[in-house]
C-alpha positions as CSV (number, residue, x, y, z in Angstrom):
1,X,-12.3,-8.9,5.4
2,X,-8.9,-10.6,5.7
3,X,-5.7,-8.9,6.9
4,X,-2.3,-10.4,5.8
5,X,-1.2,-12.8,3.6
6,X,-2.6,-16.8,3.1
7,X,-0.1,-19.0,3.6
8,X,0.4,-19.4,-0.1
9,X,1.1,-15.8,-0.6
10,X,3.8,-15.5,2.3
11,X,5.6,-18.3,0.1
12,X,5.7,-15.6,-2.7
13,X,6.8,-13.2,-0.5
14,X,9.4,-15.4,1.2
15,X,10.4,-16.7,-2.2
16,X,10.8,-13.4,-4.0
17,X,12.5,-11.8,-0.9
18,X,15.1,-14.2,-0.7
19,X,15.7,-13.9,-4.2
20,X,16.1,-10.2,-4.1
21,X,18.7,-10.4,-1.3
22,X,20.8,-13.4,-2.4
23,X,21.2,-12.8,-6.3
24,X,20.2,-9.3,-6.7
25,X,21.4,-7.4,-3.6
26,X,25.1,-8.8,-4.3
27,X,25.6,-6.7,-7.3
28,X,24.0,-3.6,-6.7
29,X,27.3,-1.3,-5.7
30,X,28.7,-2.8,-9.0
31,X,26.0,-1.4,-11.2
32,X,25.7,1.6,-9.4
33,X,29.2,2.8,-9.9
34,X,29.8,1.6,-13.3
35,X,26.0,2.6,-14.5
36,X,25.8,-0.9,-16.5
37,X,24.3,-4.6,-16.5
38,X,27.1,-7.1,-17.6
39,X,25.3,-9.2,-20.2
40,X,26.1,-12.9,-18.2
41,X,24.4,-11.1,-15.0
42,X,21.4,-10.3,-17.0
43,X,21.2,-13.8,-18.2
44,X,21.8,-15.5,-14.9
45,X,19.2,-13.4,-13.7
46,X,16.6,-14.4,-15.8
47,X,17.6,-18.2,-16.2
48,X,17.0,-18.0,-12.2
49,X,14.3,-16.7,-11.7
50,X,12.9,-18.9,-15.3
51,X,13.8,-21.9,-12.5
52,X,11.8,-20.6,-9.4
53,X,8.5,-20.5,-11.7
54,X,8.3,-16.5,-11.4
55,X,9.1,-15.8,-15.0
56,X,5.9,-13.8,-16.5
57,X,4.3,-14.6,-13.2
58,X,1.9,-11.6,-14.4
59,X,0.7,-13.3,-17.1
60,X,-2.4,-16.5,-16.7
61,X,-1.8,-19.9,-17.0
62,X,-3.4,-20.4,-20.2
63,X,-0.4,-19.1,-21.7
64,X,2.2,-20.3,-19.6
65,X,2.5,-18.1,-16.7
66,X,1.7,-18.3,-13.0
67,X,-1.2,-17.2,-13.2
68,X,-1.3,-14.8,-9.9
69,X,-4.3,-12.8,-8.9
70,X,-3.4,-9.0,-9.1
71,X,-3.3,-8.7,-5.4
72,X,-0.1,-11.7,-5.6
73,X,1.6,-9.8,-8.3
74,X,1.5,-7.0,-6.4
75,X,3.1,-8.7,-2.9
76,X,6.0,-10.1,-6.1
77,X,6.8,-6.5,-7.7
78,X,6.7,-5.0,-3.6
79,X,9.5,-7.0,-3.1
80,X,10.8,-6.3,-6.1
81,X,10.7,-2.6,-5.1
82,X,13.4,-3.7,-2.6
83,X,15.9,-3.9,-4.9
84,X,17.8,-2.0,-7.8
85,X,15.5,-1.8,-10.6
86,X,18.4,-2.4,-13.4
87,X,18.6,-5.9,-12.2
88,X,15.6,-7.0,-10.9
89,X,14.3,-6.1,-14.9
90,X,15.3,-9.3,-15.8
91,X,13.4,-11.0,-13.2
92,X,11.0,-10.7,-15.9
93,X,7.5,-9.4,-16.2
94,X,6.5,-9.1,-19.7
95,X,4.0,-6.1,-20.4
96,X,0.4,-7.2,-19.7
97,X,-0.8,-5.8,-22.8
98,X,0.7,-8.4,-24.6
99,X,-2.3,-10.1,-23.8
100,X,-3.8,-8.1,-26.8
101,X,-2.2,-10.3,-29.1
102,X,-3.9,-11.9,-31.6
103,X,-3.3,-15.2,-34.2
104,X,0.5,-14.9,-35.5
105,X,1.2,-12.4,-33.0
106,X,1.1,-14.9,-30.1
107,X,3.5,-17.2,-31.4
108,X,5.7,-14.5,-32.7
109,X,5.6,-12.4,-29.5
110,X,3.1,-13.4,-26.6
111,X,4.7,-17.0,-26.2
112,X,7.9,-16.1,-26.6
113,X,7.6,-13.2,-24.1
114,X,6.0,-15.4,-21.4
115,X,9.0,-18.6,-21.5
116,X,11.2,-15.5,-21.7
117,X,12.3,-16.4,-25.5
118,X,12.2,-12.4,-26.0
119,X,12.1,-9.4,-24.4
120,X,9.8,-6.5,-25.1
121,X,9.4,-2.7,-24.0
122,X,6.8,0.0,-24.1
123,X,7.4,3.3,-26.5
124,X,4.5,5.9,-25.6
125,X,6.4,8.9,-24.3
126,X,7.7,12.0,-27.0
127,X,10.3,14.8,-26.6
128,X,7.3,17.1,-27.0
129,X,4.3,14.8,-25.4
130,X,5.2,12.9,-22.2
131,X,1.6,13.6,-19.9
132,X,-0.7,14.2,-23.4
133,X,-0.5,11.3,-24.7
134,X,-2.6,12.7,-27.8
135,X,0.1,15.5,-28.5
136,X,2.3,12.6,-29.9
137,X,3.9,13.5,-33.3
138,X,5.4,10.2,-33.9
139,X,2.8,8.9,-36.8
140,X,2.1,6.3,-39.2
141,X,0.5,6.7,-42.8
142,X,-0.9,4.1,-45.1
143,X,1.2,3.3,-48.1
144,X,0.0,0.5,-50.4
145,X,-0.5,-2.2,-47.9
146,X,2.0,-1.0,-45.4
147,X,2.1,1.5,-42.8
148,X,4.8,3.8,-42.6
149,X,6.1,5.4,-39.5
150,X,8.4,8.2,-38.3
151,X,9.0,10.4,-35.5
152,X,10.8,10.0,-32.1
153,X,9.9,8.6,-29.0
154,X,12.4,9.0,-25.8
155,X,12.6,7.5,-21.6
156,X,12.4,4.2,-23.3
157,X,12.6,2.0,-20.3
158,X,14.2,-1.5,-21.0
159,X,14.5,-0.7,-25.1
160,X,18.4,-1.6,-24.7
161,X,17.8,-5.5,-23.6
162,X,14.2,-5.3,-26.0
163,X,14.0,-7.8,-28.6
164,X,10.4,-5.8,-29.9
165,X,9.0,-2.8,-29.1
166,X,5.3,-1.9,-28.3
167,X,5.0,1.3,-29.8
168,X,2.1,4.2,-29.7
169,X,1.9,6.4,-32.5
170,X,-0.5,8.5,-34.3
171,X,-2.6,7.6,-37.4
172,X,-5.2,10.3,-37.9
173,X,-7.2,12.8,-36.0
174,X,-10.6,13.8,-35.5
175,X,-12.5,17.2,-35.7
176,X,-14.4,17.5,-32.3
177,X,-16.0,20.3,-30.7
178,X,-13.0,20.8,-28.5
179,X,-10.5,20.9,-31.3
180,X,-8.5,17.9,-33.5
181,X,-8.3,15.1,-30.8
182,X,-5.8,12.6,-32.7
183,X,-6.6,8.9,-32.9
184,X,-3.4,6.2,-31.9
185,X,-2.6,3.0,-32.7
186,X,-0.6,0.2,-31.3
187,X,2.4,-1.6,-33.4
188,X,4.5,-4.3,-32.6
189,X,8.0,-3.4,-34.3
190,X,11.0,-6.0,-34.3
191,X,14.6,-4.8,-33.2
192,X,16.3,-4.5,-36.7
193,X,13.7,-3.6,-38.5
194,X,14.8,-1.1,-41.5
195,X,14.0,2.4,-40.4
196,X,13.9,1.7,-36.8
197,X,16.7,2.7,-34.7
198,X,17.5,2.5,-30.7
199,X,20.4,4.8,-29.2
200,X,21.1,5.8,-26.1
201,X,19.2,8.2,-24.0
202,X,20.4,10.6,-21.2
203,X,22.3,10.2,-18.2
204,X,19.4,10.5,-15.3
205,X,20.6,10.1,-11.6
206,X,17.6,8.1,-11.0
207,X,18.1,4.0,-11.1
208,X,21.8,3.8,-12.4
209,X,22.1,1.1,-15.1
210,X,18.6,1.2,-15.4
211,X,18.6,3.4,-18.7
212,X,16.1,5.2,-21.0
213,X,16.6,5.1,-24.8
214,X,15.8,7.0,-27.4
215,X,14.0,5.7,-30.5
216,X,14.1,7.1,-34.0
217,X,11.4,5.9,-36.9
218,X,12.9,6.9,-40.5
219,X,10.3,5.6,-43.4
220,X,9.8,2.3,-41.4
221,X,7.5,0.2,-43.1
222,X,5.0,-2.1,-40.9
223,X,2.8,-4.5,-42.7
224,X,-1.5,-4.4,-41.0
225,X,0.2,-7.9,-38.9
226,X,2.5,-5.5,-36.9
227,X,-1.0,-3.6,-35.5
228,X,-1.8,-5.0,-31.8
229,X,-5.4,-4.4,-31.7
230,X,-7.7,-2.7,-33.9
231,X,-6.7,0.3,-35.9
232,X,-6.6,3.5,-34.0
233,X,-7.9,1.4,-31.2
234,X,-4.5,2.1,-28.9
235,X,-6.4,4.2,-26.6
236,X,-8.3,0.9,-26.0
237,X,-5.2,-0.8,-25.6
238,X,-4.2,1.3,-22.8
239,X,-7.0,1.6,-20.6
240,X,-7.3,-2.2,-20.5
241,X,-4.0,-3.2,-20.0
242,X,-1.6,-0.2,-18.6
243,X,-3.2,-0.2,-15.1
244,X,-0.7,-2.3,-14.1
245,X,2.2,0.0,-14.4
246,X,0.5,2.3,-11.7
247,X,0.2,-0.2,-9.1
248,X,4.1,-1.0,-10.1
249,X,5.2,1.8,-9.1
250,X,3.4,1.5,-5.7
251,X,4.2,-1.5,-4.5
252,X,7.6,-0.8,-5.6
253,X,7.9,2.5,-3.9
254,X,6.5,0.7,-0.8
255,X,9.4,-2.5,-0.4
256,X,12.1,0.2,-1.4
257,X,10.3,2.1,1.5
258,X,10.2,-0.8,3.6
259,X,14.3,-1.8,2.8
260,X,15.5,1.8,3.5
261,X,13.4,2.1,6.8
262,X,14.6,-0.8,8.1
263,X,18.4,0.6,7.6
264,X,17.1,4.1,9.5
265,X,15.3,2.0,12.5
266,X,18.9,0.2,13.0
267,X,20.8,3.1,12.7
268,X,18.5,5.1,15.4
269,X,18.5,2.1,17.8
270,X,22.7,1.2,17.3
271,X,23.8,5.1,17.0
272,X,24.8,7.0,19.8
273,X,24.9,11.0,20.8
274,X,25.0,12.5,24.2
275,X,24.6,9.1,25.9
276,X,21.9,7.5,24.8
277,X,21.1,6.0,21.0
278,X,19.5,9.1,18.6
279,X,16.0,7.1,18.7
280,X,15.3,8.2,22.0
281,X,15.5,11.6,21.3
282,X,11.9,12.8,19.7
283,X,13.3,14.7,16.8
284,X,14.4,11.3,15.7
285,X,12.0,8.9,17.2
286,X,8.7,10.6,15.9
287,X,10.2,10.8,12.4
288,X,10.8,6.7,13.1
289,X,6.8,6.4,13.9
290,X,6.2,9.0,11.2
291,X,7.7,6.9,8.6
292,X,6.5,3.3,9.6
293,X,2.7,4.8,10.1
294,X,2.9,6.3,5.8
295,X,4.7,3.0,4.7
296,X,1.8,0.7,6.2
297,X,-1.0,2.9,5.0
298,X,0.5,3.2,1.2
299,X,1.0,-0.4,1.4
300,X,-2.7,-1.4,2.7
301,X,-4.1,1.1,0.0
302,X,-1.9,-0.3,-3.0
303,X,-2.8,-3.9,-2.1
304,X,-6.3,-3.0,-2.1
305,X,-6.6,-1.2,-5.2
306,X,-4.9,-4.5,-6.7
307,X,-7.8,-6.6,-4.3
308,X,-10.1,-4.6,-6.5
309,X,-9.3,-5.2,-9.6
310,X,-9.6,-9.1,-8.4
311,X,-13.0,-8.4,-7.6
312,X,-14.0,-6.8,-11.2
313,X,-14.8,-4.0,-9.1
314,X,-13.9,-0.4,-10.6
315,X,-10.7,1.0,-9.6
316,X,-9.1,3.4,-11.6
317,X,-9.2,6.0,-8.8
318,X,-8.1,3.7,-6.1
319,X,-5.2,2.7,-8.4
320,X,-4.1,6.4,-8.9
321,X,-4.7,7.2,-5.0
322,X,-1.8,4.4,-4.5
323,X,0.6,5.1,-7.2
324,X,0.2,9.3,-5.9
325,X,0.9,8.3,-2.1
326,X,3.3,5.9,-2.5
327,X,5.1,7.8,-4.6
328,X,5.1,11.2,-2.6
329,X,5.3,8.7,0.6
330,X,8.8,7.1,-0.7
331,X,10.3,10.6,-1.1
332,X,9.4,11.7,2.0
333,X,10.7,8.3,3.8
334,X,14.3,7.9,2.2
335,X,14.7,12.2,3.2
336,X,13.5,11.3,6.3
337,X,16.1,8.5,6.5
338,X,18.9,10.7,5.1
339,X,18.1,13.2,7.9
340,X,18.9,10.3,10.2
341,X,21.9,9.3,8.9
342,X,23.5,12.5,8.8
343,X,26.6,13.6,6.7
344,X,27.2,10.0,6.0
345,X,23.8,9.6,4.2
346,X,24.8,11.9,1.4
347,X,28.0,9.7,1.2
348,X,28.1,6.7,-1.3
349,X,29.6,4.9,0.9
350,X,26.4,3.6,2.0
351,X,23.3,2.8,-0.2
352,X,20.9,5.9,1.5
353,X,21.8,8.4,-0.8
354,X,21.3,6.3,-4.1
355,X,17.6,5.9,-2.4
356,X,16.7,8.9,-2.3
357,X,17.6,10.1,-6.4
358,X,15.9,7.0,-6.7
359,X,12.4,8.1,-5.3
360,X,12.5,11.1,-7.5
361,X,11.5,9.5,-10.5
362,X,8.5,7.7,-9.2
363,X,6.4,10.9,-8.8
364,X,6.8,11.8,-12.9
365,X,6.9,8.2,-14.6
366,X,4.0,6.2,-15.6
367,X,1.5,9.1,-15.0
368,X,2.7,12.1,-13.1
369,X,1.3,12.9,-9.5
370,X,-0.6,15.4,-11.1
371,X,-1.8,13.5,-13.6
372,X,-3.3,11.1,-10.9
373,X,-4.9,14.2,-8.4
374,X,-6.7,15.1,-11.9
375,X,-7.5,10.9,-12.7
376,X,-8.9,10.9,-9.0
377,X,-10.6,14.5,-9.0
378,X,-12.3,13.6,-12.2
379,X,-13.9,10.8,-10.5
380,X,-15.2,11.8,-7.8
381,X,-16.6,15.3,-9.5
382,X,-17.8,14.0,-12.9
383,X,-21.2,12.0,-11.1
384,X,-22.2,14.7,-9.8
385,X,-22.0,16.5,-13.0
386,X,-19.3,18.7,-12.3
C-alpha cells in the first residue's frame, strides 16, 4: 500500500493548483459581489485550461481526453474544490455519462463535449422529487415516431452556459408488489429545441454566480435518436455513470477545506490577544488539530473510494461514506474557522464567510447526507438479510 502521490500525480496537483490560484483566484471577489460570470472570463477560462491538456481530463483517451485513473481525477477536482465553483465550471469536465453515447450521438455530443466544442448539463431533480428520483412527474409519451415531453425540472447546475441538456424523465410505470414504481429514461435535448425552455432559477446564498436554472418542457418533440441508452433504461444510466458526482463533492469539500484551514492556521499563529498569538491558547489550538485531523481523514477516505473503483472493486458504500464526511467535515471546518476569525469572519471583507454558505449546500446536492447513511446502511444490513 502506497501513501502519497507518484511523481506524475504531484504534477497534476502542482499543475491544477497553480492554475486555481493564478487565473481563478483573481476573480473570485468580482463574481461574488456581482453574482455573474462575464462571458470573455468564461471563455479564457476554458481556452486555458483547453491549452494545459486538462480539458475533459475525466474522460479516456480513446476519445480525446486525458485519460486519468479515478484516483487522478479525483487529486484534479480536490484542487478544484479550492476555488469558486462558478469559475472553475469552465475548467471543464464533461458529464461521465456521456460515455453512454452511441453512433450519431458521439459526433453530435460525446466529441464535441470532450474538445470542449459544447457544453452539456444534467436535469434529474423536480419541484416535487429532488431525493426520489422515481416521484419525477416530468414525462415523455410516444407519439407517431416521436416522443413528447413535458413537465419541469429545477437546481439545474450549469444549464445557463449548456449547449444540451441530459435530461431524466418518466416514460411509464410498473405494477409491483410495493406499489407503481415508474420506469425513466435518458434524452439528450439541444438548447433551442421547440418546447424546451431555460430560465432562471432562485437566488441561493450558496456558490454566487454559480446558478441553478429552471427548465420547462411544453409538447417538446424528441425523435428515438435523442434517447441516451435504452428505453426506460435511465436507471441503468445512472448507476454506471453518476458515481462520479459523489466523489466530486468530496474531494471538492476536502481542497475547499484544505484553502480555508490554511487561512485559520495563519490567522491563529500571526493574531494576537493577551500577549501571546490565539493559537496558543487551547480553545483555539485544539480546534486547529481538530480541524487538520477531519480534513486528512476525509481526504484518505475519498481517495480511496476513487482507488477502488480503479481496482473494479465494489464501492458504492465507500463512495457514499466520503461524499457524507466530507461534506458534514467541510461545515464543521469553515465554522470552526469562522470561530477563529471572530467578528471579522462574518464580514465580507475577507473570503471566510462566503466559505461557510458555501459548505451548506454540499450536505443536500448530489444525494443528501441522508440519502448516503441509508446507501451505506443498506449495504452493510442487506447480506445479512436484514
Amino acid at each position: 500500500m502506497q501513501f502519497g502521490p507518484t511523481e506524475e500525480q504531484q504534477m497534476i496537483v502542482d499543475t491544477v493548483r497553480r492554475f486555481v490560484e493564478t487565473e481563478i483566484y483573481p476573480h473570485e471577489a468580482e463574481v461574488e459581489r456581482t453574482g455573474e460570470v462575464p462571458a470573455e472570463l468564461a471563455e479564457a477560462i476554458k481556452s486555458k485550461c483547453i491549452e494545459t491538456g486538462f480539458y475533459a481530463c475525466n474522460f479516456p483517451e480513446e476519445v480525446g481526453g486525458a485519460g486519468l485513473s479515478h484516483l487522478e481525477f479525483a487529486l484534479v477536482e480536490r484542487e478544484l474544490g479550492r476555488g469558486s465553483m462558478a469559475l472553475t465550471h469552465f475548467f471543464g469536465r464533461p458529464q461521465n455519462i456521456l460515455m453512454a453515447c452511441e453512433g450519431e450521438q458521439r459526433e453530435r455530443y460525446l466529441l464535441p463535449a470532450v474538445r470542449g466544442e459544447r457544453m452539456d448539463a444534467l436535469a434529474m431533480t423536480e419541484p416535487g422529487a429532488g431525493s426520489d428520483v422515481r416521484g419525477m412527474t416530468c414525462s415523455a409519451v410516444r407519439d407517431g415516431g416521436d416522443w413528447v415531453l413535458n413537465g419541469t425540472k429545477h437546481f439545474i447546475s450549469g444549464a445557463e452556459h449548456a449547449d444540451f441538456i441530459i435530461v431524466f424523465v418518466a416514460t411509464g410505470e410498473d405494477d409491483t408488489p410495493r406499489g407503481k414504481k415508474k420506469r425513466i429514461t435518458t434524452f439528450l435535448v439541444d438548447r433551442g429545441t421547440p418546447g424546451f425552455t431555460i430560465r432562471d432559477g432562485y437566488n441561493s446564498v450558496s456558490h454566487r454566480g454559480y446558478k441553478n436554472m429552471i427548465l420547462d418542457f411544453d409538447n417538446c418533440r424528441l425523435p428515438d435518436a435523442q434517447v441516451l441508452g435504452e428505453v426506460d433504461g435511465g436507471f441503468a444510466v445512472m448507476n454506471e455513470w453518476l458515481y462520479a458526482t459523489r466523489i466530486t463533492v468530496a474531494t471538492m469539500s476536502v481542497g475547499r477545506a484544505r484553502r480555508v484551514f490554511d487561512m485559520a492556521l495563519a490567522q491563529a499563529a500571526e493574531r494576537e490577544q493577551f500577549g501571546q498569538p490565539i493559537g496558543k491558547f487551547q480553545g483555539v489550538g485544539f480546534q486547529i488539530a481538530d480541524m487538520i485531523t477531519e480534513i486528512d481523514a476525509a481526504d484518505w477516505l475519498t481517495l480511496a473510494a476513487a482507488w477502488r473503483l480503479d481496482q473494479g472493486l465494489p464501492a458504492n458504500r465507500e463512495i457514499a461514506s466520503a461524499k457524507l464526511y466530507s461534506s458534514e467535515m467541510l461545515a464543521r471546518v469553515t465554522d470552526a474557522a469562522l470561530q477563529i476569525f471572530g467578528g471579522m469572519g462574518l464580514m465580507d471583507d475577507l473570503p471566510i464567510e462566503r466559505f461557510w454558505r458555501d459548505a451548506r449546500v454540499e450536505r443536500i446536492w448530489d444525494g443528501t447526507s441522508e440519502i448516503q447513511r441509508h446507501i451505506i446502511s443498506r449495504d452493510l444490513l442487506r447480506p445479512l438479510g436484514a
